[in-house]
C-alpha positions in Angstrom: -31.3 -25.2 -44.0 -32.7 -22.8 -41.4 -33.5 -24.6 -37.9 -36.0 -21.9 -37.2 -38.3 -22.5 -40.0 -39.4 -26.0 -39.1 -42.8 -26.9 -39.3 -43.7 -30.3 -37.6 -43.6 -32.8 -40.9 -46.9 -35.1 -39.6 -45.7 -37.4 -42.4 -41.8 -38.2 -41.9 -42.6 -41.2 -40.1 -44.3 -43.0 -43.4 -41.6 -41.5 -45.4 -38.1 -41.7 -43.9 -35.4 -44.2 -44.3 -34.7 -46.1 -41.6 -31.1 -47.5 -43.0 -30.5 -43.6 -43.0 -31.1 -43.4 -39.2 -29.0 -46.2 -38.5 -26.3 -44.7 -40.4 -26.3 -41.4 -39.0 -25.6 -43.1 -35.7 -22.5 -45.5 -36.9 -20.8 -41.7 -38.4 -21.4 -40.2 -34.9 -20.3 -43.5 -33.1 -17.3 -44.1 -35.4 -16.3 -40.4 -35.3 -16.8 -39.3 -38.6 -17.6 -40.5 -42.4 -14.7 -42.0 -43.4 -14.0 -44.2 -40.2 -18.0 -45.6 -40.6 -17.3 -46.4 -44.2 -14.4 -48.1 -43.1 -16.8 -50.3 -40.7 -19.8 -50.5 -42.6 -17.5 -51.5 -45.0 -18.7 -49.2 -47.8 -17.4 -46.5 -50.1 -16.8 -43.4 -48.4 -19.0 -41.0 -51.1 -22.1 -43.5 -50.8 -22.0 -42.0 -46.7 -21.9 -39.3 -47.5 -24.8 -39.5 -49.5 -26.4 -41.4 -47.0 -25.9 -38.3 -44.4 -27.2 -35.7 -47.0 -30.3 -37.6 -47.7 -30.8 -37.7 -44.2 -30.5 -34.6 -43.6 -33.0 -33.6 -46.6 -35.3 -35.7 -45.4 -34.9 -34.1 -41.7 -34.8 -30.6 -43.1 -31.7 -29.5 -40.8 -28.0 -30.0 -40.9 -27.2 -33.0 -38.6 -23.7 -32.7 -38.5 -21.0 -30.1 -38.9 -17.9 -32.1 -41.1 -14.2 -30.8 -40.3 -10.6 -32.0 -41.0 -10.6 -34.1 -38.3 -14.3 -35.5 -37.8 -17.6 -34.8 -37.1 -19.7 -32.3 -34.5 -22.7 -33.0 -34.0 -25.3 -30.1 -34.3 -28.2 -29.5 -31.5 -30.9 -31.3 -33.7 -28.2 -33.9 -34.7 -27.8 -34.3 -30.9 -32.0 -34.9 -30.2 -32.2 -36.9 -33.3 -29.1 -39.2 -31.9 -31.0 -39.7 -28.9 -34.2 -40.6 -30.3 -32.2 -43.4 -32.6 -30.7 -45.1 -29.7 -33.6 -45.5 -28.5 -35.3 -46.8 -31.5 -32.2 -49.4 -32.2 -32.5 -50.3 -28.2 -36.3 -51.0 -28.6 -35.4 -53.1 -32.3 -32.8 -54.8 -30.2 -35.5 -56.0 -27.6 -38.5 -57.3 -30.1 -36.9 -60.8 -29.9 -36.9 -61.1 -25.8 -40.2 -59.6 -25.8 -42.0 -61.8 -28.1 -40.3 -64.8 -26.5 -41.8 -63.4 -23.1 -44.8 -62.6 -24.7 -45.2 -66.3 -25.6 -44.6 -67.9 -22.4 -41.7 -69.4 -24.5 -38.0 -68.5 -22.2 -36.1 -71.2 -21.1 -32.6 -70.7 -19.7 -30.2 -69.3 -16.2 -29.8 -66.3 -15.0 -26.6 -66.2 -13.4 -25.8 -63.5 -10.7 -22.9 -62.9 -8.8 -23.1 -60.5 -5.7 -21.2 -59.4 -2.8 -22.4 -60.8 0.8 -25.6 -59.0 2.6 -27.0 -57.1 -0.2 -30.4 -55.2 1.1 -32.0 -53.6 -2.0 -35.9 -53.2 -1.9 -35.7 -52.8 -5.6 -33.7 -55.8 -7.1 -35.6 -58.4 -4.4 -39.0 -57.2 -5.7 -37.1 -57.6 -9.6 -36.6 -61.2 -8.8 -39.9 -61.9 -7.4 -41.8 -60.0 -10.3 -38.9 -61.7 -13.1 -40.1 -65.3 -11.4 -44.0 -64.3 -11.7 -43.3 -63.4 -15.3 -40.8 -66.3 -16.2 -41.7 -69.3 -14.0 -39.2 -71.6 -16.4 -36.4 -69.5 -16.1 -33.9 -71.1 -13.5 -32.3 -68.0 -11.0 -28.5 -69.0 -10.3 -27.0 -66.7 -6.6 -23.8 -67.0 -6.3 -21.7 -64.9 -3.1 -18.4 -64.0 -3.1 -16.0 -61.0 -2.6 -16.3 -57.9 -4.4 -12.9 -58.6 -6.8 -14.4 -62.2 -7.3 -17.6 -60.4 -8.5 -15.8 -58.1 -11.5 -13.9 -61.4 -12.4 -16.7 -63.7 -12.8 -18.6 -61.2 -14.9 -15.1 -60.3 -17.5 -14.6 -63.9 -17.8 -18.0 -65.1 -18.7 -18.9 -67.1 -15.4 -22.3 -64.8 -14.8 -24.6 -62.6 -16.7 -25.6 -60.1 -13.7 -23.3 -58.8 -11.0 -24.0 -56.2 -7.7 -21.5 -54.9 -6.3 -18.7 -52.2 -5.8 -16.0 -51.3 -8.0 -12.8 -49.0 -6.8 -12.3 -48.4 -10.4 -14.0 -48.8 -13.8 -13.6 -51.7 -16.2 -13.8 -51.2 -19.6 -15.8 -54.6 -20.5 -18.2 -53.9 -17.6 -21.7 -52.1 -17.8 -22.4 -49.9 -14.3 -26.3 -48.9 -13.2 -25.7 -47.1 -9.7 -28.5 -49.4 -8.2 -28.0 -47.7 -4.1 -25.5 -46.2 -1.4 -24.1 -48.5 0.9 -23.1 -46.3 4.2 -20.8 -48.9 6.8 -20.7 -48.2 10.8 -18.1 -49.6 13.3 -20.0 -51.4 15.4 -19.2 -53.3 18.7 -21.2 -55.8 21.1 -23.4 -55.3 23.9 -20.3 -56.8 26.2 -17.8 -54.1 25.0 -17.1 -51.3 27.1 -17.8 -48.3 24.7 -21.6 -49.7 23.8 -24.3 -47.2 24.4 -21.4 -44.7 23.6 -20.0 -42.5 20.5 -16.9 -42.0 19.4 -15.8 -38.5 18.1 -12.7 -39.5 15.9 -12.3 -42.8 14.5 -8.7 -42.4 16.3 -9.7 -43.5 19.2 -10.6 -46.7 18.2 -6.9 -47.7 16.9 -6.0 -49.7 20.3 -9.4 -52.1 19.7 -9.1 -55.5 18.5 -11.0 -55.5 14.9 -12.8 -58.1 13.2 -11.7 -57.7 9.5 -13.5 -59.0 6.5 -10.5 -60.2 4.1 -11.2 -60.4 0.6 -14.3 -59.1 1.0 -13.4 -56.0 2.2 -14.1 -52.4 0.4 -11.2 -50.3 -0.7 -13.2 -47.7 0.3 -13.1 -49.3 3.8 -9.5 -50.2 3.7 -8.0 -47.0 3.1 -9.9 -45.4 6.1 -8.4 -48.1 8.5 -5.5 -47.5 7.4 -5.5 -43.4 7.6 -6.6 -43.9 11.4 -4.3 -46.9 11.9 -7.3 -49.1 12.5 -7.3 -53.1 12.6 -3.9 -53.5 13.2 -4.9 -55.8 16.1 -6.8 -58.6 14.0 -8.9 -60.1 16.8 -11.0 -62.2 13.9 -11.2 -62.5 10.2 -14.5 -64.0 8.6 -14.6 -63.4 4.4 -18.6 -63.1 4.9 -20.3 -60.0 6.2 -22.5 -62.1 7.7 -20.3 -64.0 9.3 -18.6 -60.7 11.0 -21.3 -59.7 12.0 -21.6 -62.7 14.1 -18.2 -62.8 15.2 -18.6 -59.0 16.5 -22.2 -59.9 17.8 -19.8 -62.3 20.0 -17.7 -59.8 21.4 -14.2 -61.1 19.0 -13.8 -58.0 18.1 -15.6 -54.1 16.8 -15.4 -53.9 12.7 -17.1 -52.2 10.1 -20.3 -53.6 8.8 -23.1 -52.2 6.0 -25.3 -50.2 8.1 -28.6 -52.1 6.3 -27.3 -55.3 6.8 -26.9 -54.5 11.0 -30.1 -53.0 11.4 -31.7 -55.8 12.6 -29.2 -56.8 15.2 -28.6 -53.1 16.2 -32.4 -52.7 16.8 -32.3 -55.9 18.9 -29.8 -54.6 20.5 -27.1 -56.8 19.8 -24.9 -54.2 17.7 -23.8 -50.5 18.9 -23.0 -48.1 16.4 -20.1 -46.7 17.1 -19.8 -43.5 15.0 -22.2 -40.6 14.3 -23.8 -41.2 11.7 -22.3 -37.5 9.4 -19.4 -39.9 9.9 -20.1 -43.0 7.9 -18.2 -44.0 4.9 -20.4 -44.3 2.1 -19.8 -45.8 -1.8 -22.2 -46.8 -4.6 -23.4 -50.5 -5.3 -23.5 -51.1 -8.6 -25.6 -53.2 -11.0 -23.0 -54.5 -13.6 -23.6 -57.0 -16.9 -21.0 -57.3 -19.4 -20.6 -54.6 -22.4 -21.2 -56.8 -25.1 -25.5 -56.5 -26.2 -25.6 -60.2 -27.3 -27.1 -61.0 -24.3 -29.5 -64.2 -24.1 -33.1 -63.7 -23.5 -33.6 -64.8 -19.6 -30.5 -61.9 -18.7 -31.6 -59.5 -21.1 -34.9 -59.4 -19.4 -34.1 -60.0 -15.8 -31.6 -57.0 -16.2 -34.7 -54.9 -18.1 -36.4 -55.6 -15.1 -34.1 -54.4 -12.4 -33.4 -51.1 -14.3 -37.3 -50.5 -14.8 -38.0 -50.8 -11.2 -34.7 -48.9 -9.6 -35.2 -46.2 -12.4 -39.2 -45.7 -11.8 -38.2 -45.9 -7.7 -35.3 -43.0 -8.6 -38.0 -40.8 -10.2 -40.6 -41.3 -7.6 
């Protein structure tokens, strides 16, 4: 079969078999025939078969077979692509009908960290309500650890929030980056000033945020020797915030979430700004695609709006 002699085939569409798409993609997922006869639990000649009359229908070789597996070949790679997305959209005609109907019942249960400030998922919740007035939206706050464990062990649906790491069971959409500032009170000697190394902060009192704190976060205190002198402790960033507002103590806040006060004057940054820590805030869901109708479309939602934001 010759790649370079393909004529666009106006009828493939009417004519293809769509069991023959769908397993094209278990060989590629599994890793080769044998393993997705194995899991389609079928003999491993009537795959094979399968592939070949794929590929005659196609009119190019999909995949390149070897001792040890499969490779796929450029037009195995675009048609891979195009049948994801086909099983994706398949996957969704259920939620969309039920939206469709005014029919969706249920809770959406989210889990974030404290002081989130994302233009994008607030206008997903208020568009999700508009669209599914019956559906009931659960918030819960907590630490960032508290977050990842709430979403492995089934206790909500939708999660933002940071992760030092990767877990396998987890899903990860890069919904913004967070950038944190040390910032003291009006009443503290250094406001109105800059610091040039985040040395010379290690004889402050800090206001620390516990549990809630950021790896990212605690590593750089601890290179600079900073917080060693615990002046307060609040597991909230809003609540350190206040506490720092107060004069307890300087500490490291998300530079959205102080805006406000910094702009009222109650909050000086103390670091240029090429010197904030930054880290991505994820939106996470749980791996498994069984997901009920209400999370399946609140998450839809969220991705449609960060991704169309992202190209814009």
């Amino acid at each position: 079969m010759d790649d370079h002699a393909m004529l666009p085939d106006k009828t493939f569409a009417s004519r293809v078999d769509w069991n023959l798409l769908r397993t094209f993609v278990e060989i590629v997922r599994a890793g080769g025939i044998g393993a997705a006869a194995r899991k389609l639990n079928k003999q491993q000649p009537s795959i094979s078969a399968a592939l070949k009359r794929l590929e005659d229908q196609v009119g190019v070789q999909l995949l390149n077979r070897s001792s040890t597996g499969v490779e796929m070949t450029a037009a195995g790679t675009a048609l891979l692509g195009l049948c994801e997305d086909m099983l994706e959209a398949a996957r969704m005609v259920p939620h969309q009908i039920a939206q469709a109907t005014k029919r969706i019942e249920g809770v959406v249960r989210i889990q974030l960290i404290s002081a989130v400030t994302s233009r994008e998922f607030d206008d997903a919740i208020a568009s999700f309500h508009r669209r599914n007035p019956n559906i009931h939206i659960e918030i819960r706050v907590s630490p960032w650890r508290a977050v990842l464990d709430a979403l492995e062990h089934g206790e909500a649906e939708i999660g933002v929030g940071y992760d030092s790491n990767v877990r396998g069971g987890l899903v990860y959409e890069p919904l913004f980056v967070e950038r944190q500032q040390v910032y003291c009170s009006r009443s503290h000697p250094l406001f109105g000033h800059r610091v040039a190394r985040l040395g010379e902060l290690k004889d402050e009192g800090f206001v620390l945020t516990g549990d809630d704190e950021l790896d990212t976060i605690t590593r750089l205190r601890r290179r600079y020797h900073l917080g060693t002198k615990v002046n307060g402790l609040a597991e909230d960033i809003n609540e350190a915030s206040r506490l720092i507002a107060l004069g307890v103590g300087i500490g490291f806040l998300p530079v959205l979430s102080a805006a406000d006060a910094v702009a009222k004057g109650r909050l000086w940054p103390l670091l240029h700004a090429d010197a904030e820590p930054s880290y991505d805030i994820f939106l996470l869901a749980r791996a498994e695609p069984s997901r009920d109708t209400a999370t399946q479309l609140f998450l839809d939602e969220v991705l449609r709006r960060h991704r169309a934001q992202s190209k814009a």
